[in-house]
N, C-alpha and C positions, 0 to 999 in steps of 0.2 A: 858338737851337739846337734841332734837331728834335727831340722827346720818342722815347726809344727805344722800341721796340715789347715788347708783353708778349703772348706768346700761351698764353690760362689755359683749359682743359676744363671749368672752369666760370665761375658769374660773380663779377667780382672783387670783391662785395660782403659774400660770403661770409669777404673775409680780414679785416674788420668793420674797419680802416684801411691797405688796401695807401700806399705812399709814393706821393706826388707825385714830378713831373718824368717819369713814365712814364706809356703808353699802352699799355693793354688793349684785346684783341679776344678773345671767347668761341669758339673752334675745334677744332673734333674734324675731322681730314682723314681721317679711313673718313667722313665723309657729304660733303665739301665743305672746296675747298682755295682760300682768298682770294688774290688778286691781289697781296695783301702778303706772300705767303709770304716773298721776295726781302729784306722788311723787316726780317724778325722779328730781335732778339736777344737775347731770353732766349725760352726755349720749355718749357712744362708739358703734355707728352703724356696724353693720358688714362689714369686707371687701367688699362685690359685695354690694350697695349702689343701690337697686331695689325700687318702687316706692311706697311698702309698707311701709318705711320708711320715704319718704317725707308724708306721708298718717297718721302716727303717732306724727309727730312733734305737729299739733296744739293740743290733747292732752295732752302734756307733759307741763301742766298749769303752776309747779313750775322749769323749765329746766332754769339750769344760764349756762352752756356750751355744745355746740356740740363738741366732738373729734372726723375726721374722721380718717380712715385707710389709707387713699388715698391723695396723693397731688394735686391733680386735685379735685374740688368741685362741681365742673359747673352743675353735675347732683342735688345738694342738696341746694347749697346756695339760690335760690330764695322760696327754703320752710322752709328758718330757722326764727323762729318769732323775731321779733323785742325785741332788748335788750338782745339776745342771743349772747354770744360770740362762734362766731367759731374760731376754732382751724384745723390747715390743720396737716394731714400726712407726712410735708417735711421731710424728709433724711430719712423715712423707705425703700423706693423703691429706691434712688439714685444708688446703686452697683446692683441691681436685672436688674434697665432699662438699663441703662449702658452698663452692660454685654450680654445684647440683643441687644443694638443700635451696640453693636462690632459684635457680630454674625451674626446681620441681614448682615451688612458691609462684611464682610470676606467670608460668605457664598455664597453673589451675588457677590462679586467679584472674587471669586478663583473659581464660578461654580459651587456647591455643589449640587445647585437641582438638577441639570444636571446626576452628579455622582449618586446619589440616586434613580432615574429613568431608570439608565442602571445598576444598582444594582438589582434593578425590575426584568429586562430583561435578567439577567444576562449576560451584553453587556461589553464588553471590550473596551473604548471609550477616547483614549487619546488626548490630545492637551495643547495651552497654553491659559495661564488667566491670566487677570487681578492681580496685586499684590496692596495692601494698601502701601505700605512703596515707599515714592516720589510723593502720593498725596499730592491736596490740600484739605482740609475738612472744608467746612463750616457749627458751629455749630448754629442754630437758635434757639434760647432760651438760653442763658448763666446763669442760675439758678444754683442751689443746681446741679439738674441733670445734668444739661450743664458740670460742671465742672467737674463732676465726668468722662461722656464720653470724656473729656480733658485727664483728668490723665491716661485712660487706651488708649487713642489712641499715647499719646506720645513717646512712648516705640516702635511704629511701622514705629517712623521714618517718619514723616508725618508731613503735615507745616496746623497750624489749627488755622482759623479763627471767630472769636467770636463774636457773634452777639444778641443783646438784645434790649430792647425794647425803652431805650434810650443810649448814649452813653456815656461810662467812661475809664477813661485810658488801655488803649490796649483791648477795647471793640467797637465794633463798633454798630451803629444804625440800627434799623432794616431798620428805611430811606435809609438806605445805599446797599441794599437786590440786587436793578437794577445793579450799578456797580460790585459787588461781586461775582455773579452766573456764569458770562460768564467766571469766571477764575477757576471754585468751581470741581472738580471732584467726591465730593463727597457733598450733604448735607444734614445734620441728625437735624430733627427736633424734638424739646423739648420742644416747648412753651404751656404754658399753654392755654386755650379754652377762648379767651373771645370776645365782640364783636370787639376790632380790629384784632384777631388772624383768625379769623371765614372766612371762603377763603381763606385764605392768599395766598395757593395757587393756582394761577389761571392760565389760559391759560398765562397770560403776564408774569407770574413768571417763568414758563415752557419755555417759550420761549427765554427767557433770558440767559437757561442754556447750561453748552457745550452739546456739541451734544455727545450722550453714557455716560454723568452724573448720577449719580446713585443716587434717593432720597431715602432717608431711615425715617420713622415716626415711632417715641415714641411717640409722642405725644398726640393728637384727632383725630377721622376720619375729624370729620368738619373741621380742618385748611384747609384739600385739598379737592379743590374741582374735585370729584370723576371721571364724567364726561370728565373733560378735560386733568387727568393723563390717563383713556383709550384712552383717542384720540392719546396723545404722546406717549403712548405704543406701539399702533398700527402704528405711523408713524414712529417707529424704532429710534427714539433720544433718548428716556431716559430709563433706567431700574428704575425700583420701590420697594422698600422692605418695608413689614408695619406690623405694630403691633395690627392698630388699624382701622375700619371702621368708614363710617357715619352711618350707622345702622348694628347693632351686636346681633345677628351675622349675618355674611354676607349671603344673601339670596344665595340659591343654584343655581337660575338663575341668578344671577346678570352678566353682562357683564365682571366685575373685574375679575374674576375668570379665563376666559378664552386669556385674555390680553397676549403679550409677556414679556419676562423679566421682569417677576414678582414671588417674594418670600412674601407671607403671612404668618402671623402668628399667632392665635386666641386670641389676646389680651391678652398675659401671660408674659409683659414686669414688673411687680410686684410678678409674681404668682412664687415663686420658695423658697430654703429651706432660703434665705438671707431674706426675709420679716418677719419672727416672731419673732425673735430676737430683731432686729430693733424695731418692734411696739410694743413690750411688753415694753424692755426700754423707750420709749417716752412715752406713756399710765402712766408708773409707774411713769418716773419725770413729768409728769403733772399732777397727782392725790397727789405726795408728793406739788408739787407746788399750787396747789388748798385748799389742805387741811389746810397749811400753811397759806393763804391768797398773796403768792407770786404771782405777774406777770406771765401769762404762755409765754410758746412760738408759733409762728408758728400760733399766731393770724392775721386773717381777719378784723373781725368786731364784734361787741357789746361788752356790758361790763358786769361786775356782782360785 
């Protein structure tokens, strides 16, 4: 029986005992695409998820699974061929985004760009800020990640409110978004990209919120829409902290850049030493899980 093919972004020694009965090739198609493309039937895309990848899927004639790296699919899923099970990234990035969605938080709220700019200058610039601890935080998306930037916000003493896409005990609906904001001092968004998340925030979301509220995005650039968080930057109501753009990177002209009360940061809410670990283990129990003929996890759609 021929060993079925395994195509892993890196090397499979990394998953420190992938299963026998399969065969590994090391493959990133943005540099070079093997002759086995036609072979492959589980496939591991590289982390950054660029367009040469969707460009290789209809190739991949015998592929029974995609695994990505990433929890968010939105750039991949409408090029994955029918009858392909995808598989998402959940809980690789959970403590990496987390730990960003808290930084972005503590940084715009104690000031820090501020300090780091008279650090520049070497300017001596004291005053008072903002503290976390006796907010209220509203999290939008109550997911895998959600819950993660629960666990690390609680310890700061903080009253944190939960919010998902429908509603379940001490979870509340995203329906529920207009009552919520106007009490929200802080709210970090986690939802995933899809067509009902796609704006979410708009001018009337904006306007809802207290006034000197702080939004913070892990999320997608597309949930907010871009235009109307400059508008309320420049009308002095809301501070912004982000992780993520509508196009990335963010153009050197864009008007975002130059906005008040604003902390960016180049979409590295995954990129840190907490992600390999993570994705080598899931990688590894989804290839023993496959190899076995077991159910995998952190399935989408299709089957095999």
């Amino acid at each position: 029986m021929t060993e079925r093919l395994v195509w892993l972004p890196f090397d499979p020694a990394e998953l420190g005992d992938p299963p026998e009965g399969l065969r590994y090739e090391v493959v990133d198609p943005t540099e070079h695409v093997p002759d086995s493309v036609a072979d492959v039937r589980f496939y591991v895309p590289p982390y950054q998820v660029g367009p040469r990848v969707a460009e290789v899927l209809p190739r991949m004639t015998s592929l029974e699974v995609l695994q990505t790296l990433t929890a968010g699919v939105d750039n991949v899923r409408p090029h994955v061929p029918e009858g392909v099970l995808l598989a998402t990234g959940r809980g690789i990035h959970d403590a990496s985004t987390a730990e960003l969605a808290l930084t972005l938080t503590l940084a715009s709220l104690r000031g820090v760009p501020g300090f780091v700019r008279d650090q520049d200058r070497h300017h001596w610039q004291t005053g008072w800020h903002q503290s976390l601890a006796d907010k209220r935080v509203v999290i939008v998306g109550y997911g895998a990640v959600g819950e993660a930037v629960e666990r690390r916000l609680v310890p700061f003493e903080v009253d944190v409110v939960k919010v998902a896409r429908s509603a379940r005990e001490a979870v509340h609906a995203i329906s529920d978004l207009p009552r919520l904001l106007p009490d929200a001092d802080v709210v970090v968004l986690v939802v995933p990209l899809t067509e009902e998340t796609r704006g979410l925030v708009d001018a009337t979301f904006l306007a809802a919120m207290k006034e000197g509220a702080l939004l913070v995005n892990v999320a997608r650039g597309a949930v907010v829409d871009t235009d109307a968080v400059v508008a309320a930057l420049h009308g002095g109501g809301l501070h912004y902290a982000t992780d993520v753009a509508e196009v990335e990177p963010l153009p050197a002209d864009h008007p975002l850049w130059d906005a008040p009360n604003l902390l960016v940061s180049p979409h590295v809410g995954g990129a840190s030493t907490a992600m390999w670990p993570r994705a080598h283990r899931l990688v590894r129990d989804q290839l023993h899980r496959y190899a076995a003929g077991e159910e995998l996890v952190n399935v989408l759609s299709g089957s095999y």
